[in-house]
C-alpha positions in Angstrom: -39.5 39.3 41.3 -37.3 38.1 44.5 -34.9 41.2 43.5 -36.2 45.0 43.8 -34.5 48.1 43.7 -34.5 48.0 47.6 -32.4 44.7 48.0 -30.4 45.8 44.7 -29.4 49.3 46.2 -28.3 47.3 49.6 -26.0 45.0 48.0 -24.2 47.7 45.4 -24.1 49.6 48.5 -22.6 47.1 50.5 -19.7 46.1 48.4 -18.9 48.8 45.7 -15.9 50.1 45.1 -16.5 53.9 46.4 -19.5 52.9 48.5 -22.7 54.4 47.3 -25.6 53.0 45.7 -25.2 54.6 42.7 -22.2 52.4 41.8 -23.3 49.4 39.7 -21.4 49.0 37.0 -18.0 48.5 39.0 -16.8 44.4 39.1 -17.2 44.4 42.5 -20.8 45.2 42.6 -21.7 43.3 39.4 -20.1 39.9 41.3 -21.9 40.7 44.4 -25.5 40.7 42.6 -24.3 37.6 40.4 -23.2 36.0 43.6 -26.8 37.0 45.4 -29.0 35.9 42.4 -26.6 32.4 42.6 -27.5 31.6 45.9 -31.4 32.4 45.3 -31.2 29.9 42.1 -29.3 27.0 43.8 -32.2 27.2 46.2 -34.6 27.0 43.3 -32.5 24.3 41.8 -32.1 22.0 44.8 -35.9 22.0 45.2 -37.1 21.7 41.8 -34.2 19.5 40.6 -35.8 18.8 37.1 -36.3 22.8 36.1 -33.4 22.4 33.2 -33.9 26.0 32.1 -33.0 27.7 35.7 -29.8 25.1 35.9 -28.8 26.5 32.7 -29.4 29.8 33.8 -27.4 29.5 37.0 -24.8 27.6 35.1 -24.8 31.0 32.5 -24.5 32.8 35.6 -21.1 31.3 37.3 -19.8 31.6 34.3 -20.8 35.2 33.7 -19.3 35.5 37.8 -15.8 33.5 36.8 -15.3 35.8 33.8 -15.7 39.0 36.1 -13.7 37.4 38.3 -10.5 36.6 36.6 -10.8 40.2 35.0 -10.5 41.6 38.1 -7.6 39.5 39.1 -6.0 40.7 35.4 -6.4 44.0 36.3 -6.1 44.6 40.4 -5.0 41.3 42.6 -5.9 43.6 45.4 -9.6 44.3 44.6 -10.0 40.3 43.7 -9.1 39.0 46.7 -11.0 41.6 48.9 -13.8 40.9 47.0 -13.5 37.3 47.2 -13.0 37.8 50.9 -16.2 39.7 51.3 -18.0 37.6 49.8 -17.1 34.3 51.3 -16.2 32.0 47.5 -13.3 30.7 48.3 -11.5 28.7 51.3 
């Protein structure tokens, strides 16, 4: 699978809320793996452009990312935008 426990203990470490690796239920890690397993499936998508089953997936998974998204906004404008900082989604 393109996703072990390595790469998945970089990126929860990389953008949890306290820092560790240990951290992966918090919003901000959960958005940072959706947001990783996004750009690896647009990939797939723009290659392989009549694989309707992974454009549905992807499709399940923005709207997976939005919903985590505007709950953080809901509870902590703060945490949303450094988030969305970090990780580069909007202008």
């Amino acid at each position: 699978m393109y996703l072990d426990k390595a790469k998945k203990e970089e990126i929860f470490a990389q953008y949890s809320k306290e820092q560790n690796t240990t951290d992966t239920g918090s919003a901000e890690s959960q958005i940072a793996l959706f947001t990783y397993r996004i750009k690896h499936l647009t990939e797939h998508v723009k290659k392989h452009r009549k694989d309707y089953v992974t454009t549905r997936s992807l499709t399940q998974l923005v709207g997976k990312r939005r919903a985590l998204l505007d709950y953080l906004y809901d509870r902590d404008v703060n945490r949303y935008r450094a988030i969305v900082k970090a990780l580069g989604l909007r202008k």
